[in-house]
N, C-alpha and C positions, 0 to 999 in steps of 0.2 A: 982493527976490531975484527973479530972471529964470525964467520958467516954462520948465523942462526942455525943450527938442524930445523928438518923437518917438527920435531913434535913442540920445541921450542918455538915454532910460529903460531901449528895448531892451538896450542896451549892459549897462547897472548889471545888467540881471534878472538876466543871464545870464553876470555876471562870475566870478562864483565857480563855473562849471561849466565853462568854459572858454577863462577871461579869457586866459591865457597865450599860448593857442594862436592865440588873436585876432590878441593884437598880433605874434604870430610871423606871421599871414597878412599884416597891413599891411607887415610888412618886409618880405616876398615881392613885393607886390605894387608895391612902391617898385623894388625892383631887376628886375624883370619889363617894367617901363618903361620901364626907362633905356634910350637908344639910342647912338651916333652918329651917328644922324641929328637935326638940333638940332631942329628941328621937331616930331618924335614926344618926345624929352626934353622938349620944353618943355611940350607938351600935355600930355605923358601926368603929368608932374609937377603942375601944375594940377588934372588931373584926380583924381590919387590924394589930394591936399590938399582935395578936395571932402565926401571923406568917404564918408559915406551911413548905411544901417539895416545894412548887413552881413546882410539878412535870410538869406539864402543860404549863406553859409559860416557861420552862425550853426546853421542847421539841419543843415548835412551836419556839422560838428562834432559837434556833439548825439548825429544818429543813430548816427554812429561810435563814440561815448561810450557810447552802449547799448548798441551791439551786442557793448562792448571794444577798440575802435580808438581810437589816438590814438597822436600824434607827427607826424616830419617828412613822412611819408607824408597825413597826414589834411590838413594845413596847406597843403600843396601843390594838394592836387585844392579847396581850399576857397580856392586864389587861382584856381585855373580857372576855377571856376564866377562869382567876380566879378568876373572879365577877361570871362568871355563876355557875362554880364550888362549891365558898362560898355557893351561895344561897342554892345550891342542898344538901348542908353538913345542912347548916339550918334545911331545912325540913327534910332533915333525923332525925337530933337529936330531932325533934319532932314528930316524927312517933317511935320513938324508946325510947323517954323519956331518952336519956342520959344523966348519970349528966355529963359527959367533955369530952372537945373537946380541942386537942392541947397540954394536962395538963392544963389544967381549966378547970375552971365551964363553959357549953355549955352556948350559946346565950338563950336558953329556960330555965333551971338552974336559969340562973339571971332576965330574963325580965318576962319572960311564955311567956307560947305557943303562945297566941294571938298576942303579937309584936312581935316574932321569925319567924311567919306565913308572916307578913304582909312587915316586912324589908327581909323576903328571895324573898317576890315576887317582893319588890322595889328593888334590886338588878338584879333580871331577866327583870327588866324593863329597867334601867340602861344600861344594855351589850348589850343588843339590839337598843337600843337608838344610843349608840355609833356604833351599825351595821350599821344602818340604817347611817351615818353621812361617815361613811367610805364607803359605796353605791359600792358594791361590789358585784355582784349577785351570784357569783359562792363561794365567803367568807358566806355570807349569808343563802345559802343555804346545804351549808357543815353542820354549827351549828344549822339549823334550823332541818334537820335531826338527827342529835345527838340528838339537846335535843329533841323529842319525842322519840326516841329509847329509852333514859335513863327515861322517865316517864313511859314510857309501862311496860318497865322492872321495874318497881317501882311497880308497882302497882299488875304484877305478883308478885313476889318476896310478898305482904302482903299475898295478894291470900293462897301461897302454906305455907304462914305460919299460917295461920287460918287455912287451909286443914290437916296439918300435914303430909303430904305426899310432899318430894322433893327427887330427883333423881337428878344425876350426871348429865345426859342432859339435867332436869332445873336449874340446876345452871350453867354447861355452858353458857346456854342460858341467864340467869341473868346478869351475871357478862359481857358479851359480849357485850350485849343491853348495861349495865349502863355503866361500867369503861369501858371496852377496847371503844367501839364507839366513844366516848369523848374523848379519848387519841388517839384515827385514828384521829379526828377529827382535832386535834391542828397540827399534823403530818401534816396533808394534806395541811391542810392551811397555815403553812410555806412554802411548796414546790408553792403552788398558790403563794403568795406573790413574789418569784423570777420565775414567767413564767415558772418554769420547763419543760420540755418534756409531754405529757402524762405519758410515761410508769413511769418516775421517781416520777411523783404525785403519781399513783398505788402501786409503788416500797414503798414508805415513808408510804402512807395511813394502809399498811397491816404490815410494821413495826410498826406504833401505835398500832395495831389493837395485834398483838402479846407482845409489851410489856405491852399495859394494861389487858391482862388477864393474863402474869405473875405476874404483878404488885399484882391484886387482889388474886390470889391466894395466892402469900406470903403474905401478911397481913391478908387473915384469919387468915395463921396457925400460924403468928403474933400473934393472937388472943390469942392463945393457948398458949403459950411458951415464950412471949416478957418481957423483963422488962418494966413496967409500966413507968417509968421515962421517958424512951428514946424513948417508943412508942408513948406519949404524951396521951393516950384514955385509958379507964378504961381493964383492961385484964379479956378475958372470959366473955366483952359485949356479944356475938352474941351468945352466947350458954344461958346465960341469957335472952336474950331478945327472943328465941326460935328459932333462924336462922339456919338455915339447911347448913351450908358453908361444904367445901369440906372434910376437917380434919373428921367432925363427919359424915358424909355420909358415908367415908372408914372404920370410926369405926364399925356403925351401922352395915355395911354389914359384917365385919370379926368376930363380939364381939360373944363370947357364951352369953348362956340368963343370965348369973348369973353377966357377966361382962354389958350387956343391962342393969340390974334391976339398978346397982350402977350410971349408965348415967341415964337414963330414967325412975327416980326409980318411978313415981305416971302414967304412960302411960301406957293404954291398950296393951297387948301384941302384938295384932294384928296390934296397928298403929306402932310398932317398926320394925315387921317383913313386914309391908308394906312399912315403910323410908328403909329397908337395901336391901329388892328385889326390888325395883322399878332401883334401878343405874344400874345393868344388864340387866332390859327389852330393846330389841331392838325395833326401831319402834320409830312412831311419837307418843309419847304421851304427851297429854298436857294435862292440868287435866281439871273437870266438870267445869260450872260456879260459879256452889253450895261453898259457902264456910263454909261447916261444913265438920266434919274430916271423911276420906274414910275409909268404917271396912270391916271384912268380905277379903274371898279369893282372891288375883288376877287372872284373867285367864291363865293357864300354858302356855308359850311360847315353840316355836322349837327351840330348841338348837342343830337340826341336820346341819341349815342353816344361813345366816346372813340376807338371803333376806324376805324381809315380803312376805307370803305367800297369804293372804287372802283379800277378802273385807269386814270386819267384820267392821265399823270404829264407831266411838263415833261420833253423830254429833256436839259435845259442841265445837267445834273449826276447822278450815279450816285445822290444822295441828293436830289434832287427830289421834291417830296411830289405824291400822289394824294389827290384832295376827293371826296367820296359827292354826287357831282350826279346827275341826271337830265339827258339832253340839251337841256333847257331853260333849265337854270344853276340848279334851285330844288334844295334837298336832295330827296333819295330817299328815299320813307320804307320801312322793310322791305328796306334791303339787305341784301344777305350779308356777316355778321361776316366778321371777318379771319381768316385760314387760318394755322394752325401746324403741321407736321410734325414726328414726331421720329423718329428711324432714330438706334438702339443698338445694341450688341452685350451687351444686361444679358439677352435674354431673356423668360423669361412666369412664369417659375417665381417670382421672387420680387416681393417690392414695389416695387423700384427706378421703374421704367417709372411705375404709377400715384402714386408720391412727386413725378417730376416731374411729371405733370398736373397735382396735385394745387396745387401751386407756382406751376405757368400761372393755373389757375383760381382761384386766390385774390388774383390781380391781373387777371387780363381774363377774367371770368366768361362774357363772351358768343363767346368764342374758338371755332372750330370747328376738334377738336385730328384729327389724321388721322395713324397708327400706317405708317410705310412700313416698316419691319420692326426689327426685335428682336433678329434671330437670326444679325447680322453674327458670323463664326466672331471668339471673344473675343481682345482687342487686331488685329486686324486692318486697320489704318488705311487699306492700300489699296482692303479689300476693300468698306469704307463709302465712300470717296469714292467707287468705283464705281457701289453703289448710288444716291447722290443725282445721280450726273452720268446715271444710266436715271430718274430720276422728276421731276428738276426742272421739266425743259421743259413738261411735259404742266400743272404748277401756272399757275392766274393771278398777274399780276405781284401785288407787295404781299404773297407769302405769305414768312410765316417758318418756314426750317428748322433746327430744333435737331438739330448732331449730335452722338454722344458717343462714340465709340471711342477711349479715354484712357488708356493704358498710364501717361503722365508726371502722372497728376493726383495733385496735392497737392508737386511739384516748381516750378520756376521759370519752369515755359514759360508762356504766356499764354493768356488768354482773347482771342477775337476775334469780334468781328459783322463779315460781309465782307458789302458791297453790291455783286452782279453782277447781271446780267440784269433788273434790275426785281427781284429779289426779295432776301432777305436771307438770311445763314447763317451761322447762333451756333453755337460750340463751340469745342473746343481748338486749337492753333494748332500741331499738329504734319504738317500736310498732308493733313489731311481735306478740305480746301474746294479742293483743287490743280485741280481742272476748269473752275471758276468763278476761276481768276485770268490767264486768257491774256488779250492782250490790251490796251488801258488802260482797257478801260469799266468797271472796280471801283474800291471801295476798302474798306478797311480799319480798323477799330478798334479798340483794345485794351480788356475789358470791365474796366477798373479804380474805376469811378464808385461809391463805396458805396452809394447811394440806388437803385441797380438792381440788387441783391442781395438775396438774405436778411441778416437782422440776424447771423444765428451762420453761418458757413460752414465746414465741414468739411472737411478737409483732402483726404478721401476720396472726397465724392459734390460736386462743382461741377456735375454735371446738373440738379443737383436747387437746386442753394442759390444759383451763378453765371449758366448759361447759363440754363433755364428761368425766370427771374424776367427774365433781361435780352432773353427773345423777347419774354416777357410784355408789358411796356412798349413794344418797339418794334413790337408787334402791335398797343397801344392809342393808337399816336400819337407817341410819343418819336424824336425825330429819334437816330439810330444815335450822329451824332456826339458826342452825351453819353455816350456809355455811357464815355468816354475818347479820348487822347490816337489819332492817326491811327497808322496801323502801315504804315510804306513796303516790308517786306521779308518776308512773312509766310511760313511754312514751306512747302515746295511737295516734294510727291514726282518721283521720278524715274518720270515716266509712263512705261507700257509702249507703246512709239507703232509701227508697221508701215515696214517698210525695201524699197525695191526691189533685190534681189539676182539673180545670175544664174541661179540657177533661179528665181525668180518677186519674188511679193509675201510678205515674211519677217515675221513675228509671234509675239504667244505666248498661252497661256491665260494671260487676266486674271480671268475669275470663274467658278465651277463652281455649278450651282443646285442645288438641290435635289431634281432630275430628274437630275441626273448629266453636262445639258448642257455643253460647253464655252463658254466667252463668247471670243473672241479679239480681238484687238488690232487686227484687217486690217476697215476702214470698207467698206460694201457698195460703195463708190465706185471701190477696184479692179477692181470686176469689169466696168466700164465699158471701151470699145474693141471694136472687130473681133478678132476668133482665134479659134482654136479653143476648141472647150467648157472650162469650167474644171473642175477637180479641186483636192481639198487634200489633200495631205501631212502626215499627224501620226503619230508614233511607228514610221515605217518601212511604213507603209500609205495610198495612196491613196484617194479617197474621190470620189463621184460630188457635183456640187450639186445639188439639187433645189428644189424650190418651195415644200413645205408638206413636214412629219412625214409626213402619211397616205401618198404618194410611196414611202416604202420603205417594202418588205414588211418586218411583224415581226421583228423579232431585226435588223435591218441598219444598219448606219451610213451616213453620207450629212453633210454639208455644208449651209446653207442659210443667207439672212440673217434675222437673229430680231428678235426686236422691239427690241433695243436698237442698229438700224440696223448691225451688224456681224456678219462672220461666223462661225456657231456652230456644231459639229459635234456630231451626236445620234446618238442609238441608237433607234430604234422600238419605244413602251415599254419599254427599257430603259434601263442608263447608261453615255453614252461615258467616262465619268471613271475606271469601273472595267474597262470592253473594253481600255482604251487604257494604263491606270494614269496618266492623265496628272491634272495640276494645276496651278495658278497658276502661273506661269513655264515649262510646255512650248511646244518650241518648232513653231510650225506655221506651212506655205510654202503660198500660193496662185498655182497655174502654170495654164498653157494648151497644157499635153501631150493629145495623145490618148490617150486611155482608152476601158476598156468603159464603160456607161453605169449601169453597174452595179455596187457594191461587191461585193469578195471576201469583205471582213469579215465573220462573224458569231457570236452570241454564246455559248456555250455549250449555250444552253435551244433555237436555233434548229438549231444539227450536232444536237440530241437527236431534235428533232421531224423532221428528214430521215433519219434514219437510222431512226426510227421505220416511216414512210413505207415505206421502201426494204424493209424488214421484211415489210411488210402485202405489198405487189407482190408480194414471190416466193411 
C-alpha cells in the first residue's frame, strides 16, 4: 500500500470537522477559474487539478467553526484565501525557476514566465473582486495587510539572496512577514466571520501567527530530508536556488571550514563566515540597500550584555541596528544600558506604573527605566502624544518609549512598536505615536508575536502584560520586526497644526500644564520676518510677547516661546488657563498689530494688591 502524502492525511484529520465545507470550497474554486479567456481556463484548470494541503482554508474553516460560523459565507472567503495563496506560489515559482510544484511541472515549467506572471496577477484580481462583493471592511482589511506584509518579505528575502548575507533574525523576519501573517490572517478571519469577542479574535490571530512559522520551518528542513513523492516539490530546491532557510544557517554557524568548503564549496570565505556570524549578532540589523554581496569584517559585538549599547546605527533602514563599540571597533566595556520611558495616564496612587516596571525588569534587568509622566489627564490620547513629541528629541537614539493612554484596551485595536527617529515607541495603536509618523522615515509593527508577552494577558492592563514585555525585548536586542506582522496604516490623530489667516498666524491650546500655562499650536518659527512687535490674541484679550516669565510684573499675562519650541501664554505666578478659562482647543491668533508693550490683563490677586496700594496713598 502506497504511503499517504502529506495533504492526504491533512485532508482525513480534518474531515469530519469540516469535510463538507471542503469540497464545497474546491467547487468554488473550479468555477472561480473558469474563463473565456482559453488560456487562463486552461491554466487555471491545471492548476485547481494540482490540488495541494488546503492548509489555509482548512484553518479559516476551523476558526469559523469555533467561533459558530459556517456555510456559504465561510466557503467563499476560504476559496479567497487559496486563490491568493495559488497566485503567490505562481510568482514564487517564477522568481525561483522551479521546475514543480505539487509533483508536477510548475505553471511556469509548462506555460513560461510571461503567462504564469500574468494568470498569478489574474488570480489576485479574482480574490479581491470577490472581497470587494463580500463588502466586509474589517475581512478586507485583515487580507489587504497580509498580502503587503507577504510582498515586503518577498522582496527582502531576494534582497539577502543577492546580498548573500542572511541571519537567523532575517529569516525570522521572512517567514513571519510571508507564511505565518497569511496563516494569522485566515485565523483571524474565521473568528471575524462568527463576531467573536475581541480577545478570542487576538487569541485565534496569534495562533495562526505561531502555526505558520512552525509550519515554514518544518518544510525547510523538509527541504532537506523529505521524500520527493510525498513532499510533492523538487528536494534541496532552496539550497539550490541559494535560500538561506533555517537548516543551513545552523549549519553555517556550527560547520568547521572544511565541512563550509563541501556546502559552500566556490564561496568566498568571508561571505561564509559572514552567513554563520551574523545569526548571533544581536541588535536591529537589516542589511544595506546595495544588493551586491557584503565582504570584509563585521564589527565585533558585546557579548558581556544583551542590551544594545551604542548609537552607532546604519542609516539604510528605520530598523538598522546599533553595536556597543568604542571608536576603535573593540566592544565597550561599561556602557550605558539601554534606555526605556514610560509616559501613562495611570497615575502614582496605585500599583499600575510599578507592575509595568516590574514586567521590564524581569526581562532586561540592566534596563535604565525613566518615568516621563503619569499624570497624562485619564484617557487623553492627545494629550500623551503631546507629551512624547516634548521629550523624545532630547532621548539618545536606541531608547524605547512605552506609552499607555488606552481608552480601547482589551477591544480589537492593536498593539504597535513604531520605529521613527532612531528610537522606538510601544503602545496602543489609537494615535498616540501620530508625531513620530510624518514623513517615510518610520515604520511600523503589530505586537502580536506570543514570545514577546507575558504568558496570561488581561484583557485589562496590556501595559503591563503586551507593551512593557515587548519594549522589554526590543530594549535587550530583538529586532522590532518580530514582535509581528508590519502595519502600513497605523492610527494617526487629527493634529492641531497653525493656519495663516487674515488677522495673523491662527492656532489653538493643545496642552495646559500644571502651572496653568497654555501650550499652542503656533511653532516659534512664526515669529520669524520684519513687522511690527508681535502680540497674541486669546479669549478677546491681547497679550504683549516677552522673553522669560520674570519679564511680567506679578499677576500679568504675556505670550512667550517655552521650551517646547512654541508659543505659550502664562500668567506670572499665576494660571493663564484659569484668567482666560481657556483649554485644549481654544482658539489663539499670533499678529503683528501695534500694541502697548504691555498687557492690560490682570489677575484678580493683582486689581487686589493695586487697590490696596491706592488705599495706603491717600
Amino acid at each position: 500500500m502506497p504511503t499517504p502524502t502529506l495533504e492526504q492525511v491533512l485532508k482525513e484529520r480534518v474531515a469530519g470537522l469540516v469535510g463538507e465545507d471542503l469540497e464545497a470550497v474546491e467547487a468554488e474554486i473550479r468555477r472561480e477559474l473558469d474563463s473565456p479567456v482559453a488560456l487562463i481556463g486552461e491554466m487555471g484548470g491545471y492548476i485547481a487539478g494540482a490540488g495541494g494541503k488546503r492548509l489555509r482554508p482548512i484553518l479559516l474553516l476551523l476558526a469559523a467553526r469555533l467561533a459558530g460560523a459556517h456555510g456559504p459565507r465561510a466557503v467563499r472567503l476560504a476559496c479567497v484565501v487559496e486563490l491568493l495563496h495559488t497566485a503567490t506560489l505562481i510568482h514564487d515559482d517564477v522568481v525561483d525557476q522551479a521546475p514543480l510544484r505539487r509533483g508536477r511541472p510548475s505553471a511556469n515549467a509548462q506555460w513560461g514566465d510571461d503567462a504564469s506572471v500574468l494568470v498569478g496577477d489574474h488570480l489576485y484580481s479574482k480574490s479581491f473582486a470577490m472581497l470587494v462583493r463580500d463588502n466586509d471592511r474589517a475581512v478586507l482589511e485583515t487580507l489587504a495587510r497580509a498580502t503587503v506584509s507577504m510582498t515586503e518579505a518577498e522582496v527582502f528575502q531576494l534582497q539577502l539572496k543577492r546580498s548573500g548575507v542572511t541571519s537567523e533574525v532575517d529569516y525570522m523576519r521572512i517567514i513571519t512577514q510571508k507564511t505565518a501573517s497569511f496563516i494569522s490572517a485566515c485565523c483571524r478571519i474565521g473568528a471575524l466571520l462568527g463576531a467573536a469577542p475581541g480577545p478570542q479574535v487576538e487569541a485565534l490571530t496569534r495562533y495562526g501567527l505561531d502555526v505558520g512559522v512552525a509550519f515554514q520551518i518544518s518544510d525547510d528542513s523538509l527541504d532537506f530530508v523529505a521524500d520527493e513523492a510525498r513532499f510533492g516539490k523538487a528536494i534541496g530546491a532552496d539550497l539550490r536556488e541559494g535560500k538561506r532557510t533555517l537548516p543551513l544557517i545552523a549549519l553555517l554557524e556550527r560547520a568547521k571550514p572544511i565541512e563550509l568548503e563541501r556546502v559552500w564549496p566556490s564561496s568566498p570565505s568571508s561571505w561564509r563566515r559572514s552567513a554563520s556570524s551574523s545569526s548571533s549578532t544581536r541588535g536591529w540589523r537589516t542589511p544595506a540597500p546595495g544588493l551586491t554581496p557584503t565582504r570584509g569584517r563585521r564589527r565585533p559585538t558585546s557579548r558581556s550584555s544583551r542590551c544594545p549599547r551604542s548609537a552607532r546605527r546604519s542609516r539604510s533602514s528605520p530598523t538598522s541596528s546599533w553595536i556597543a563599540t568604542a571608536d576603535d571597533g573593540r566592544p565597550r566595556p561599561g556602557s550605558v544600558a539601554a534606555i526605556v520611558t514610560l509616559t501613562t495616564d495611570f497615575g502614582t496612587r496605585d500599583a499600575y506604573v510599578a507592575a509595568m516596571k516590574g514586567a521590564i525588569l524581569g526581562i532586561a534587568r540592566t534596563v535604565q527605566l525613566v518615568d516621563v509622566t503619569h499624570e497624562v489627564a485619564p484617557h487623553d490620547v492627545a494629550e500623551g502624544a503631546f507629551a512624547l513629541e516634548a521629550v523624545a528629541p532630547y532621548f539618545p537614539p536606541g531608547t524605547v518609549h512605552v506609552g499607555v493612554v488606552d481608552p480601547g484596551v482589551g477591544t480589537a485595536r492593536r498593539g504597535l512598536a513604531v520605529v521613527s527617529t532612531g528610537q522606538v515607541f510601544v503602545g496602543p495603536d489609537n494615535g498616540l505615536f501620530t508625531p513620530f509618523l510624518g514623513g517615510s522615515d518610520w515604520v511600523a509593527f503589530e505586537l502580536v508575536a506570543p514570545e514577546y508577552r507575558l504568558p496570561a494577558v488581561s484583557p485589562t492592563f496590556h501595559g503591563r502584560d503586551v507593551f512593557a514585555p515587548a519594549a522589554a525585548h526590543v530594549a535587550s536586542g530583538v529586532d522590532p520586526s518580530r514582535l509581528g506582522p508590519r502595519v502600513p496604516d497605523p492610527v494617526r490623530l487629527t493634529w492641531p497644526a497653525s493656519r495663516r489667516t487674515a488677522e495673523g498666524v491662527a492656532g489653538v491650546v493643545v496642552h495646559v500644564d500644571r502651572f496653568g500655562n497654555l501650550m499652542t499650536s503656533i511653532p516659534a518659527r512664526a515669529l520669524a520676518g520684519p513687522g511690527a512687535p508681535a502680540v497674541v490674541a486669546i479669549a478677546g484679550r491681547r497679550l504683549p510677547l516677552v522673553s522669560a516669565y520674570g519679564e511680567l510684573p506679578r499677576g500679568r499675562a504675556g505670550a512667550l516661546v517655552g521650551g517646547s519650541g512654541r508659543i505659550e501664554i502664562a500668567v506670572r505666578e499665576g494660571s493663564a488657563a484659569r484668567l482666560f478659562r481657556a483649554g485644549c482647543g481654544t482658539r489663539v491668533v499670533l499678529s503683528r498689530r501695534t500694541t502697548p508693550t504691555t498687557s492690560t490683563t490682570r489677575t484678580p490677586s493683582s486689581r487686589a494688591a493695586t487697590s490696596a496700594r491706592a488705599r495706603r496713598r491717600s
